[in-house]
C-alpha atoms as a printed R data frame, in Angstrom:
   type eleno elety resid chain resno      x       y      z
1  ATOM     1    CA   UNK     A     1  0.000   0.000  0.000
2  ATOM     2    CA   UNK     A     2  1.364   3.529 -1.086
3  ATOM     3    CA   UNK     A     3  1.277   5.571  2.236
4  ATOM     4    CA   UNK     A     4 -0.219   9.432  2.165
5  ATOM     5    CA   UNK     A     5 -0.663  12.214  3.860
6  ATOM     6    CA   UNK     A     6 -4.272  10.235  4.739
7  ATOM     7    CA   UNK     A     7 -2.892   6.776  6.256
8  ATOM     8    CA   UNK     A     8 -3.446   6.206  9.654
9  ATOM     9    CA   UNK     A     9 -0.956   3.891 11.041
10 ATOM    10    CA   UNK     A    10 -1.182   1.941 14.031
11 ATOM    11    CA   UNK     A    11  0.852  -0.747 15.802
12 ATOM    12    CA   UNK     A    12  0.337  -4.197 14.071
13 ATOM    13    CA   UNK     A    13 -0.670  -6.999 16.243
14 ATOM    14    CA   UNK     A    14  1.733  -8.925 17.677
15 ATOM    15    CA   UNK     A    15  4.314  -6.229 18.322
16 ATOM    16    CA   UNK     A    16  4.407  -3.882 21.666
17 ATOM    17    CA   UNK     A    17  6.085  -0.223 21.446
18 ATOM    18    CA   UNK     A    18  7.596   0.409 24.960
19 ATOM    19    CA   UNK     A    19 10.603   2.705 26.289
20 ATOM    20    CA   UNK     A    20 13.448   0.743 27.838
21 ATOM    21    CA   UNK     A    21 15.148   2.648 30.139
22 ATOM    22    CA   UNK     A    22 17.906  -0.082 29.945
23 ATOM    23    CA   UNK     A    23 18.387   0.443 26.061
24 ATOM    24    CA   UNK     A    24 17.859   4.424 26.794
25 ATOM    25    CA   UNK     A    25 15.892   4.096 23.842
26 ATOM    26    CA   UNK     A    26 12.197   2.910 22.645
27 ATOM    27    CA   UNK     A    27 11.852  -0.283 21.309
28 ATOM    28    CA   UNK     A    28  9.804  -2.479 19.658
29 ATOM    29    CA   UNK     A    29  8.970  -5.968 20.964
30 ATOM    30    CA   UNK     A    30  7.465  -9.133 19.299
31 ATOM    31    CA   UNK     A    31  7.688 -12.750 20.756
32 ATOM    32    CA   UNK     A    32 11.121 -13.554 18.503
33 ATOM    33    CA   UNK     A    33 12.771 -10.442 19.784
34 ATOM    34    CA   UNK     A    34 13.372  -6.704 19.619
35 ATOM    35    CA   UNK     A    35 13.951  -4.180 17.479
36 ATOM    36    CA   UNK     A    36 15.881  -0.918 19.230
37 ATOM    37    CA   UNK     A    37 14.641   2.286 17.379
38 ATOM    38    CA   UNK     A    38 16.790   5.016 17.020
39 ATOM    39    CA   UNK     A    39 14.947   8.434 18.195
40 ATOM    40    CA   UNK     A    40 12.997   9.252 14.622
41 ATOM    41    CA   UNK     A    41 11.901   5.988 14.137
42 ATOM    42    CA   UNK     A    42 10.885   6.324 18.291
43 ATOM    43    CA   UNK     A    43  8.966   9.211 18.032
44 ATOM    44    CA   UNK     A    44  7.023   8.723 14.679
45 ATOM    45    CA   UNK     A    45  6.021   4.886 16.170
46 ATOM    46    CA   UNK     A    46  4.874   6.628 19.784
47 ATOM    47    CA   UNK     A    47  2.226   8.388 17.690
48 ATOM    48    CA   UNK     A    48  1.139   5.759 15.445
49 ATOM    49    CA   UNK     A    49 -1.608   5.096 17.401
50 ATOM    50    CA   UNK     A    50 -4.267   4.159 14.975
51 ATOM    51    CA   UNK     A    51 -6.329   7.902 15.747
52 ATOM    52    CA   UNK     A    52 -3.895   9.827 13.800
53 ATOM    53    CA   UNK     A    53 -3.077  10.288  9.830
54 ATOM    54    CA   UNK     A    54  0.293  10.607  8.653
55 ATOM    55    CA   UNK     A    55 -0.716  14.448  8.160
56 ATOM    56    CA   UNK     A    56 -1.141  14.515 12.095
57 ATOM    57    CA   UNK     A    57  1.966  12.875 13.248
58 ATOM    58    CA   UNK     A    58  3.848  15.280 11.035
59 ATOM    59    CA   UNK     A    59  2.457  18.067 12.470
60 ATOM    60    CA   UNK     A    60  3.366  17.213 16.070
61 ATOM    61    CA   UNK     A    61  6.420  15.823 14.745
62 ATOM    62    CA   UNK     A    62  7.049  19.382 13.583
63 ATOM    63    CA   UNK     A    63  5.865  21.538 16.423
64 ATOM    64    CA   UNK     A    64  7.455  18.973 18.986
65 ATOM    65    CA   UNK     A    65 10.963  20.021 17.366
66 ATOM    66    CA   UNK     A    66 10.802  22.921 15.902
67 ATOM    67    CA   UNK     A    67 11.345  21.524 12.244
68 ATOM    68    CA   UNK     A    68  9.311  22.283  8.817
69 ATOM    69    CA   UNK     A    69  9.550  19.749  5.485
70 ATOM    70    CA   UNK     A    70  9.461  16.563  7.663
71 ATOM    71    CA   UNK     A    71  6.405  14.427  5.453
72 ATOM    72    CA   UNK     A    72  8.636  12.867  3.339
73 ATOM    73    CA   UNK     A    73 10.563  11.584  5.699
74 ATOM    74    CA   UNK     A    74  8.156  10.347  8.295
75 ATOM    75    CA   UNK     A    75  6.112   9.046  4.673
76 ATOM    76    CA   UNK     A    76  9.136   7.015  3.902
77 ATOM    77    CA   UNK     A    77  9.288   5.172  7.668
78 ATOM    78    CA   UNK     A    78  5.912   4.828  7.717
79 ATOM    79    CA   UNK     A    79  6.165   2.863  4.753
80 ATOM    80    CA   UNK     A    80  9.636   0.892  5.392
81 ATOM    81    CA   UNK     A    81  7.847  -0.210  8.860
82 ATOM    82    CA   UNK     A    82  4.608  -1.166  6.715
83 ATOM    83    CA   UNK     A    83  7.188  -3.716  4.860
84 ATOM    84    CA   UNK     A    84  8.798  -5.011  7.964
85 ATOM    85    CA   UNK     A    85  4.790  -5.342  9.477
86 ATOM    86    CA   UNK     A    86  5.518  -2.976 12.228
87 ATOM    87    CA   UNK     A    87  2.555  -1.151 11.541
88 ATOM    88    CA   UNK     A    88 -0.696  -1.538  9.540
89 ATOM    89    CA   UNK     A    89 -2.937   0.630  8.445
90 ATOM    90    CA   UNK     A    90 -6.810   1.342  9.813
């Protein structure tokens, strides 16, 4: 699925976002493992809460640090973690 402005991502089943204070990072568990996020991929997953479009996220994304021009970046994770079935889409 192409991802837009529109898509509103959420957490696919079987995997939990959490912080780990031990990692000093967020990261994403599922019962073979875990992937550690760096801080982007952290921050655009924390919001991914299946309320949200893409247009939202970026928004807060964009207030949250002070940034403009972020879409096609947080577009591009979005879809990466679609591929790796981090998220899907409601």
């Amino acid at each position: 699925m192409t991802v837009t402005a529109d898509t509103v991502p959420r957490v696919a089943p079987g995997f939990r976002l959490q912080w780990e204070p031990a990692q000093d990072c967020h990261v994403l568990l599922y019962p073979e493992g875990m992937v550690k996020l760096n801080q982007s991929a952290g921050e655009i997953m924390k919001r991914c809460d299946g309320e949200k479009p893409v247009a939202a996220i970026v928004a807060e994304l964009e207030q949250a640090f002070n940034a403009q021009g972020l879409q096609p970046d947080v577009i591009a994770f979005v879809e990466m973690a679609g591929q790796q079935r981090w998220l899907a889409w409601t």
